[in-house]
N, C-alpha and C positions, 0 to 999 in steps of 0.2 A: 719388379722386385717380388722375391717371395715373402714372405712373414709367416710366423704359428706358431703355435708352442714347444718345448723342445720339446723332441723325440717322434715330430706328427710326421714326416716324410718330408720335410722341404728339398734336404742336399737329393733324396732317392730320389726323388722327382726332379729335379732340377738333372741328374743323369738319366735320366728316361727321355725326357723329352732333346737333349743334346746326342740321344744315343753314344753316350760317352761317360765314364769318372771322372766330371771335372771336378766333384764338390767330394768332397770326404763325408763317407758314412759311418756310423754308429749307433750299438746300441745305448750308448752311457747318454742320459741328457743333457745337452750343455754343450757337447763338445763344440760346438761354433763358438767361437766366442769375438770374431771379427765378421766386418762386414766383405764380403768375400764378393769379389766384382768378375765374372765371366766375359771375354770382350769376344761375340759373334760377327760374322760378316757385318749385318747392318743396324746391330741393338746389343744392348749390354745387359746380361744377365747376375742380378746382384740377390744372394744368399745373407738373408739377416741374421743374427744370435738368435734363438728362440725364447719368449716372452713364459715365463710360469714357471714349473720345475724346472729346475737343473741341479747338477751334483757339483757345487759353486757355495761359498762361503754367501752370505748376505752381504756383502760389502760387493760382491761382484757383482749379484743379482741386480744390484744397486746403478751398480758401472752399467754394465749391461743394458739394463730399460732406459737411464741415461742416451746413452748410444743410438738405441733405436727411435725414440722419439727424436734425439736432434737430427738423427737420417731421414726423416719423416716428414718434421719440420722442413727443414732446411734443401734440401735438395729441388729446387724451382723445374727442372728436365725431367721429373718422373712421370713415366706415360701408363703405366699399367701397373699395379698394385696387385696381385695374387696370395690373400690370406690363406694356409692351408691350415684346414680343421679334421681334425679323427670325426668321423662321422658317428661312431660309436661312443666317444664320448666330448659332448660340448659341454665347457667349462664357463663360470663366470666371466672368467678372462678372454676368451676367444669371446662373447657377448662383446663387452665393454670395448675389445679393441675393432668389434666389427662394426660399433658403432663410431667410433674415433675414424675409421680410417673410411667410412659410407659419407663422412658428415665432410670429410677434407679432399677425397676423391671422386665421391659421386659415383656417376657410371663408369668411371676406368678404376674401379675396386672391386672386386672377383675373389666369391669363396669355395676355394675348392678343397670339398670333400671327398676325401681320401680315406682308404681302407673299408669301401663301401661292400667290396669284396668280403668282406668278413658277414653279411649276412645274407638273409635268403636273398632272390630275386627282385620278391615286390619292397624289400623295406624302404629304398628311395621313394617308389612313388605314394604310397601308403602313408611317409612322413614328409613329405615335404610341406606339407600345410607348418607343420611343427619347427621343420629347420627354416622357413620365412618366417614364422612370428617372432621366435627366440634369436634370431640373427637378428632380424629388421633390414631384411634386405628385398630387392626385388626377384622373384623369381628367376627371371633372365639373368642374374649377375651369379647364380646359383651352379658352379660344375660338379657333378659329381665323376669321382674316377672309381673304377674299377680296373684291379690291374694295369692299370696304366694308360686305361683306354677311357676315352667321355661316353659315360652311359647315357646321358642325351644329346642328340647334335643339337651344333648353336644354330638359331632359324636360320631357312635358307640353304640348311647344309644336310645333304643326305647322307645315309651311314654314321659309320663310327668312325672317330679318330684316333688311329695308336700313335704314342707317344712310346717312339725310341720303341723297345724290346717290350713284348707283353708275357 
């Protein structure tokens, strides 16, 4: 599943790596407001409502984090968990649900950082001491994307990998 806040790149990503539109983009926050399930040859790709801003009454915001934690809860067949975080700006909320979802996932919970592309070269590796403390996460469950590509391979794996169109 993906999860993040609105507006971080989940659906835009979740079309990159499909090399395809399956998920509806925008700029407006919120516009997810269902749990939107992709069915691949051999895995299912499920797009969450996004947790924090949205351009949504409180009464939905409401409905909403409802939703997402009983998918969360509930769901017993979830094999991989992909929180997507703006790299450029980490939020109290993206903290709190990175420890929520570290403490019930474990190692198949993955934050990947997105729009990393938005700064110089070295600022990943300059701060990643910073995005392990304030996440509480392990290094390794740590992706960072650039353009749509993993600016570090997972061990064992050499080069880069693009995801869908770069």
């Amino acid at each position: 599943i993906f999860i993040g806040r609105s507006n971080v790149g989940k659906s835009t990503l979740i079309n990159a790596i499909t090399n395809s539109k399956l998920a509806r983009t925008s700029n407006t926050p919120g516009r997810t407001q269902l749990v939107n399930f992709f069915e691949m040859d051999s895995y299912r790709l499920v797009d969450l409502p996004g947790y924090g801003y949205a351009k949504v009454s409180y009464v939905k915001k409401l409905a909403l984090s409802d939703m997402i934690l009983e998918y969360l809860n509930e769901r017993e067949n979830l094999k991989l968990v992909f929180q997507v975080c703006d790299a450029n700006i980490l939020t109290q909320l993206d903290q709190e649900m990175a420890t929520f979802l570290q403490a019930k996932f474990k190692e198949d919970h993955f934050i990947i950082l997105n729009k990393i592309d938005k700064q110089n070269k070295s600022f990943f590796y300059n701060n990643r001491h910073k995005f392990i403390n304030y996440l509480k996460i392990p290094f390794n469950q740590i992706i960072p994307i650039k353009n749509f590509c993993i600016v570090l391979p997972p061990p064992n794996v050499t080069g880069s990998l693009h995801l869908g169109h770069a």
